[in-house]
N, C-alpha and C positions, 0 to 999 in steps of 0.2 A: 504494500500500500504506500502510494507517495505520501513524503512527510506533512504533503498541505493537506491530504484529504486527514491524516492522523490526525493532526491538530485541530482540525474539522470538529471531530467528534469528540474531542477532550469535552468533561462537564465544567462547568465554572463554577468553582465554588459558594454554597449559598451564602445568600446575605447575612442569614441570621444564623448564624454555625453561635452553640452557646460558648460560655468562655468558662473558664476553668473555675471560677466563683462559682456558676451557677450548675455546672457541671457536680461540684463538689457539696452542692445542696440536695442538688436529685440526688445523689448518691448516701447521702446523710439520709431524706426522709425515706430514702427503700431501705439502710437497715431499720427505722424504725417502723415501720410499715411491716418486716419482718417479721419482727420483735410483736409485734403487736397481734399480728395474725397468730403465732405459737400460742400469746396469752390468749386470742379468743377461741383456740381449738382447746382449751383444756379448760377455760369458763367466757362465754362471749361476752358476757358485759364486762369483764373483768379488761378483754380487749380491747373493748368499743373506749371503756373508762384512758386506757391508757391513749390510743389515739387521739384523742382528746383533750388531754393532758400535754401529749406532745404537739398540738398544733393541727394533726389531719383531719380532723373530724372537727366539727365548728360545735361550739360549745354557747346554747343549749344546742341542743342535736338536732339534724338537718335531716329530716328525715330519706328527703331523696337523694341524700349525700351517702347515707347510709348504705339505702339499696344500692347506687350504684359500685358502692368497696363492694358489698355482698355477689353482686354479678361479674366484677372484673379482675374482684383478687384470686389467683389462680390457689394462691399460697393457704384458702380458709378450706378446712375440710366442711365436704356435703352435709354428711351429719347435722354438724353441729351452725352451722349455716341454717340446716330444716330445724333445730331446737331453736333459736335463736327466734326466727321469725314465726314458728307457730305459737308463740308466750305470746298469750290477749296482754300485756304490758307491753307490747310491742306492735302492738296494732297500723298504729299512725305508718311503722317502716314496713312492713308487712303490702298495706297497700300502695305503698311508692316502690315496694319492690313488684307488685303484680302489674301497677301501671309502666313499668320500664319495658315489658314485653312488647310487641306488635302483633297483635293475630290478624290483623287486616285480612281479608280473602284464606285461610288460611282453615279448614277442616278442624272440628272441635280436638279430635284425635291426631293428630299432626301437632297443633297448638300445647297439647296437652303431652306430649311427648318430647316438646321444646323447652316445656315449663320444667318439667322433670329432671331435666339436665342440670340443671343449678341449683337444686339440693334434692336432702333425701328426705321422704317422707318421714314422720317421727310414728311409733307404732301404735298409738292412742288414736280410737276411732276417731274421739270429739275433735283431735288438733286435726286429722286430716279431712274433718268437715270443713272447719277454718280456713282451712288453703282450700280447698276444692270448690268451697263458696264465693271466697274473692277469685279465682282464675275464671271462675262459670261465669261471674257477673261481668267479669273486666273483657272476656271471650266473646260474650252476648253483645256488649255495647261497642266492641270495635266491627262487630261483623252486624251491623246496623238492627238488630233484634230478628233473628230468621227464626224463631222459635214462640212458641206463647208465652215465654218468658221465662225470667233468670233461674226459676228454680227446677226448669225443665233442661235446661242447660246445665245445670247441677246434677240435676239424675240422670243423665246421658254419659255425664264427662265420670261421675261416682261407678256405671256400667261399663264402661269402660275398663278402670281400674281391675275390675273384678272380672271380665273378661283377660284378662290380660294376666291374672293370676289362675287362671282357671285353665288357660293353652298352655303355661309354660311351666307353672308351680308344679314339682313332680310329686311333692307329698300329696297335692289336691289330683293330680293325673293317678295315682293309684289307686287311692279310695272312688273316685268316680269316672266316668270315661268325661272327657271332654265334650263341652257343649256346642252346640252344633248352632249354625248360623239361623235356623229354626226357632231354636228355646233364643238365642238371644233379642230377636225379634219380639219375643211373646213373651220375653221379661219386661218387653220397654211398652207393649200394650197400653194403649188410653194414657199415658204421662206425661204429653205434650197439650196442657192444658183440654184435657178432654181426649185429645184426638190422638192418633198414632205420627209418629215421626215417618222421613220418609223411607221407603223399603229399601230403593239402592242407595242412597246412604248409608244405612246402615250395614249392608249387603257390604259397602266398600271398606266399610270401620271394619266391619268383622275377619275381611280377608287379611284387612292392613297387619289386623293385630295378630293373626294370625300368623303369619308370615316371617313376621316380626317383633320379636319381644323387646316391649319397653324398660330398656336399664339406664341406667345411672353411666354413659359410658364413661366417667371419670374414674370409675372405680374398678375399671373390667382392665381385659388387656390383649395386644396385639391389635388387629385391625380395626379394632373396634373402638379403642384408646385413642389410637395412633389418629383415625378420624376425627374423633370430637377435638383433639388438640390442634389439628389443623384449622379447623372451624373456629374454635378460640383466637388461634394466631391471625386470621383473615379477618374477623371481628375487631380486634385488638387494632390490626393493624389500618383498620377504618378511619379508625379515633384519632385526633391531635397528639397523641402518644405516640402511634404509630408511625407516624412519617417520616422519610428518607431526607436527611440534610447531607448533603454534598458538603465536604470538610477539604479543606488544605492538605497535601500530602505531607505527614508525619507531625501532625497535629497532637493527634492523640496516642501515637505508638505508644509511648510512654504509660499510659493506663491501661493500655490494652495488653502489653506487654505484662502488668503488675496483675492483672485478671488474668494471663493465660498461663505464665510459666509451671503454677505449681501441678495443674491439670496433667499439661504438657508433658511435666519431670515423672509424674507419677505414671503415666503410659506409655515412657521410654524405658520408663525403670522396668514395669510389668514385660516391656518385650524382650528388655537384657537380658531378665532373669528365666525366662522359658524357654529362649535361642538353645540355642544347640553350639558351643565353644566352638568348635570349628568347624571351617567349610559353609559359614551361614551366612547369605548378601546382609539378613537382616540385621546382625551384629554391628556390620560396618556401616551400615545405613544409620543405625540406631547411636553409633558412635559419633559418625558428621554430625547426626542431628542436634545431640545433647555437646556437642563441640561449639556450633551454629548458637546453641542457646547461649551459652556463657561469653562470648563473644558481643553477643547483644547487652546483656547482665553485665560485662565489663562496661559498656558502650555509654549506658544509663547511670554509671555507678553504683550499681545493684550488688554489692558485695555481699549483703543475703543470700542469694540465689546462686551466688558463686560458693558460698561455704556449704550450703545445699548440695550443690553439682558435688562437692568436694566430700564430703558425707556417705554420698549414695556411693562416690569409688572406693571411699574406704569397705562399704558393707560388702559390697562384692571381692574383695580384695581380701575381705577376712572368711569368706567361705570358704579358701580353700584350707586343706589340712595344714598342719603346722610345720614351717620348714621348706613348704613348697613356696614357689617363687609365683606372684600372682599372672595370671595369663597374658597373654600379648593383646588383649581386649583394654584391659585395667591399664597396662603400660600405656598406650594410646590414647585413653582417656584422659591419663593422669595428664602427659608431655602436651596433649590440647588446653586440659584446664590451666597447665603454668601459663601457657604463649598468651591465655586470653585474660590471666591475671596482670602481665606484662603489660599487656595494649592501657 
């Protein structure tokens, strides 16, 4: 490529790239944001108290500041997220957290599937009337009233649930055979104000649910994890939070560098010590690499990271039996880490 068309496409650094003041704030309020989410996984208000305390949370309490931490912090277990907001002392965030949803155009059982992802039901019938009464009502009024009303929206989205336990739950598949898209119709019988709901609706809730069991994907694993985290990330990455600033090259090496090495050091170590002593490309790959590191760690004047580097040759060094002369891996290591103690 000619160097003009190159230069063409260089990005220009943004305007607003933040500066190390404020760099060094966001980074202050995420550990306490941390810190904060740990204390409300093992009591929430206990949490909520400290954020609060610390500046995140506006003090008196903002309710739809609330739900939005409760929907965006990745760091709050589901659990106790569904304790938190099923407590009637909690009411006011409870419904800023059901109004932060969208069901717009959106099938009660889709909606109802979406709402679920973001905490877990608590196992008391009464708290999961609670939530099932605010998502019915909040369901009903975004999708302009298609039903005779909210409480029929409540007994469809409640059938549901029970559907949903009834295809997948294997203690309840034992004792009974599975219910059939027949009986779930003839459960919902006359409870739409008087009348029946309609048949291929339901016809299509029942395949859906069937098909597909409503879980918690935050809590499962592999494809299924792996999906809703991606959805999180895309989500996330909507938001003012999320956006790409174009920075000055080697701006920030420096912090990225102090975030990446220890990771780094810990899974060169892990491949040292599995290789195979000799005959292995990995060894000497693994050797440039953690060479490459302290070289930068000199560069910075990170002498941390260099007495680190220095440490992990000792450990290896001392594996072998007493007397022996350490391997020609250790020697090359070592004779790197002096040159890049020199620079």
């Amino acid at each position: 490529m000619p160097p003009a068309a190159r230069k063409s496409r260089l990005v220009e650094p943004a305007a607003d790239v933040p500066s190390e003041e404020q760099l060094s704030s966001v980074r202050h309020k995420k550990k306490l944001l941390i810190a904060g989410a740990e204390q409300f996984n093992s009591k929430p208000a206990k949490g909520i108290q400290f954020l609060q305390e610390n500046g995140l949370l506006a003090d008196p309490l903002d309710p739809t500041q609330v739900a939005a931490l409760l929907r965006e912090c990745s760091r709050l277990e589901k659990k106790m997220i569904g304790e938190y907001i099923s407590n009637r002392k909690n009411l006011n965030v409870l419904e800023a957290f059901v109004r932060s949803f969208d069901f717009h155009g959106i099938r009660i059982d889709e909606a109802l599937r979406y709402y679920l992802e973001a905490f877990r039901l608590p196992g008391e019938a009464p708290l999961i009337s609670l939530l099932m009464e605010q998502f019915a009502d909040h369901w009903f009024k975004c999708n302009d009233a298609p039903f005779f009303n909210a409480d029929a929206a409540f007994t469809l989205a409640y059938a549901v649930i029970m559907l949903n336990v009834d295809q997948h739950n294997t203690n309840v598949k034992r004792q009974n055979s599975p219910m059939t898209v027949d009986e779930f119709k003839r459960n919902l019988t006359k409870v739409n104000g008087g009348q029946d709901f309609e048949s291929t609706m339901l016809e299509e809730i029942y395949q859906a649910i069937r098909s597909e069991e409503i879980v918690m994907p935050a809590e499962q694993t592999g494809l299924v994890k792996d999906n809703y985290l991606w959805k999180v990330l895309l989500r996330r990455g909507a938001t003012k939070d999320g956006r790409y600033i174009h920075a000055p090259n080697g701006l920030f090496d420096r912090d990225l560098f102090t975030l990446s090495w220890a990771p780094t050091m810990a899974a060169l170590s892990c491949l040292l010590d599995k290789a195979q002593p000799e005959g292995s490309g990995i060894v000497e790959w693994v050797l440039q690499a953690i060479k490459k590191m302290s070289t930068v760690a000199a560069h910075f004047g990170r002498s941390d990271v260099f007495d680190h580097v220095v440490q992990t040759m000792i450990k290896f060094s001392c594996l072998l039996p007493s007397g022996d002369n350490p391997p020609i891996q250790v020697n090359r290591l070592l004779e790197g880490g002096i040159s890049c103690y020199r620079i």
